[in-house]
C-alpha positions as CSV (number, residue, x, y, z in Angstrom):
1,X,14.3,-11.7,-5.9
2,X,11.3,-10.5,-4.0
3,X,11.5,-6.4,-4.7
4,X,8.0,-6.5,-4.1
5,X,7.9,-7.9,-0.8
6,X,11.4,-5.7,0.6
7,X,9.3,-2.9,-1.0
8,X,6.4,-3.7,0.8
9,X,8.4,-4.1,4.5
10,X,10.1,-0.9,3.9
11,X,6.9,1.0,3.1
12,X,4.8,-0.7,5.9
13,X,7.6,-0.1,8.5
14,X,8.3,3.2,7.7
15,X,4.7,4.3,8.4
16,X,4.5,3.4,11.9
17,X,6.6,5.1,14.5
18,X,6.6,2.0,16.6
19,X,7.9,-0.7,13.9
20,X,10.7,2.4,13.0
21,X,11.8,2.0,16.3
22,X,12.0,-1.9,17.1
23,X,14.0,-2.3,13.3
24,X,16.5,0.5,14.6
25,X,16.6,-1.6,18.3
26,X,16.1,-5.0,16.8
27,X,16.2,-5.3,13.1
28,X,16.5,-9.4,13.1
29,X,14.0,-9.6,15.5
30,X,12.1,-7.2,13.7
31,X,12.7,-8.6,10.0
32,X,11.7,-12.2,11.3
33,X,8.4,-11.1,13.0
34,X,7.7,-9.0,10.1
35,X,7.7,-11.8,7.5
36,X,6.2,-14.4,9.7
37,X,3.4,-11.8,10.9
38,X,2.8,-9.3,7.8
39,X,4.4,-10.4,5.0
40,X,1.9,-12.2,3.4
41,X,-1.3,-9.7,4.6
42,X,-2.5,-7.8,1.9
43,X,-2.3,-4.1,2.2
44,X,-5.2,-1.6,2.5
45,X,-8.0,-4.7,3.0
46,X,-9.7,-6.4,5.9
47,X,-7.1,-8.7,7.7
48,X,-8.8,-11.8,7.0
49,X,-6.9,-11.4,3.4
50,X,-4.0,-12.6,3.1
51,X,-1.0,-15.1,0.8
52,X,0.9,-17.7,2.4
53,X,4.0,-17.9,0.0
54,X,5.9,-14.6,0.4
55,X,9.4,-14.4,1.7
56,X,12.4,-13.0,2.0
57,X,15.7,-14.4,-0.4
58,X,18.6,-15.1,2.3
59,X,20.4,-12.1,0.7
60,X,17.3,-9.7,1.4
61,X,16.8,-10.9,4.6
62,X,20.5,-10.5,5.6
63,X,20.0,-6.9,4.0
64,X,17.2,-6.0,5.7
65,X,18.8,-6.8,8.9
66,X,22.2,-5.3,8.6
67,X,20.5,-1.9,7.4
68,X,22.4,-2.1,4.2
69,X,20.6,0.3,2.5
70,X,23.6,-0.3,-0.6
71,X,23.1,-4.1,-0.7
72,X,19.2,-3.3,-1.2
73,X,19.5,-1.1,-3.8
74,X,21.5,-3.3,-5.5
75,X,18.8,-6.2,-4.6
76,X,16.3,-3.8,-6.3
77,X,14.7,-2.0,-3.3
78,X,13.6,1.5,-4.0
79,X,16.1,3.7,-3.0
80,X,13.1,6.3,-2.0
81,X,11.7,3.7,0.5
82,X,15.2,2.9,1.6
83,X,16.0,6.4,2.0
84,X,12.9,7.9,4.0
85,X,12.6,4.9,6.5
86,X,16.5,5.0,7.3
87,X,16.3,9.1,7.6
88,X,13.5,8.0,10.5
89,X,16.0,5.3,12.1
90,X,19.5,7.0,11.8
91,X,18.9,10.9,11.4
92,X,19.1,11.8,14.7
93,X,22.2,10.5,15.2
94,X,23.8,13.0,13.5
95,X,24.6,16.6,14.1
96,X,24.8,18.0,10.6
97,X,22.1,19.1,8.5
98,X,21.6,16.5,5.7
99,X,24.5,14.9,7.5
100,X,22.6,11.3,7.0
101,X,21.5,11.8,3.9
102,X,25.0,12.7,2.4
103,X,26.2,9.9,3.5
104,X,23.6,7.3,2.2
105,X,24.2,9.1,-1.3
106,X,28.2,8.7,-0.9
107,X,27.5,5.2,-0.2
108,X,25.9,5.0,-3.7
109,X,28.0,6.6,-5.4
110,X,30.2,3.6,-7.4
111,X,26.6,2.8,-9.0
112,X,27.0,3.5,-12.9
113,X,24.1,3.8,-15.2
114,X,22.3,2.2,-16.1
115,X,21.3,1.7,-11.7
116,X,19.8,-1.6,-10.9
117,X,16.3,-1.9,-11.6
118,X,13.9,-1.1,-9.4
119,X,10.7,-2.0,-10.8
120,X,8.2,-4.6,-9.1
């Protein structure tokens, strides 16, 4: 399991308007371009730095791309990240105030302490 790098795509993707919108139009499309592209660049430094071995696990890729905020927690994701980039994505799609956000919690409601970890 590679919290670190879902981590990492939620936080990068979350902070630029433009990436927010091609996951919510494309997420495949999106989650594959993302790890062959930015994956492996190291954050807050020139872009000549960079890894070569970072990737997805089948199951967080298939998480990533189905929006399954649930399936990443369980994964390990932090549910912060998964949270504030799906409030950007899927808010506005409903009409309620904290409509969304209800909902992502009632979705993670059969977790039992102690929740899976989330460290990286």
């Amino acid at each position: 399991m590679s919290r670190y790098l879902v981590d990492k795509f939620l936080y990068t993707v979350d902070r630029d308007p433009e990436l927010v919108e091609r996951y919510r139009a494309d997420p495949q499309g999106l989650v594959r371009w993302w790890e062959a592209e930015r994956a492996n660049a190291v954050l807050n430094c020139h872009t000549g730095e960079a890894s070569t071995w970072l990737r997805f696990t089948p199951a967080e890729r298939a998480a990533l791309i189905a929006h399954d905020h649930v399936a990443l927690f369980q994964l390990g994701a932090h549910p912060f990240l998964t949270l504030t980039l799906f409030i950007a994505m899927f808010e506005r799609d409903n009409t309620e105030p904290l409509e969304y956000q209800k909902a992502y919690a009632a979705r993670l409601a059969h977790f039992d302490l102690p929740y899976p970890d989330i460290a990286t």
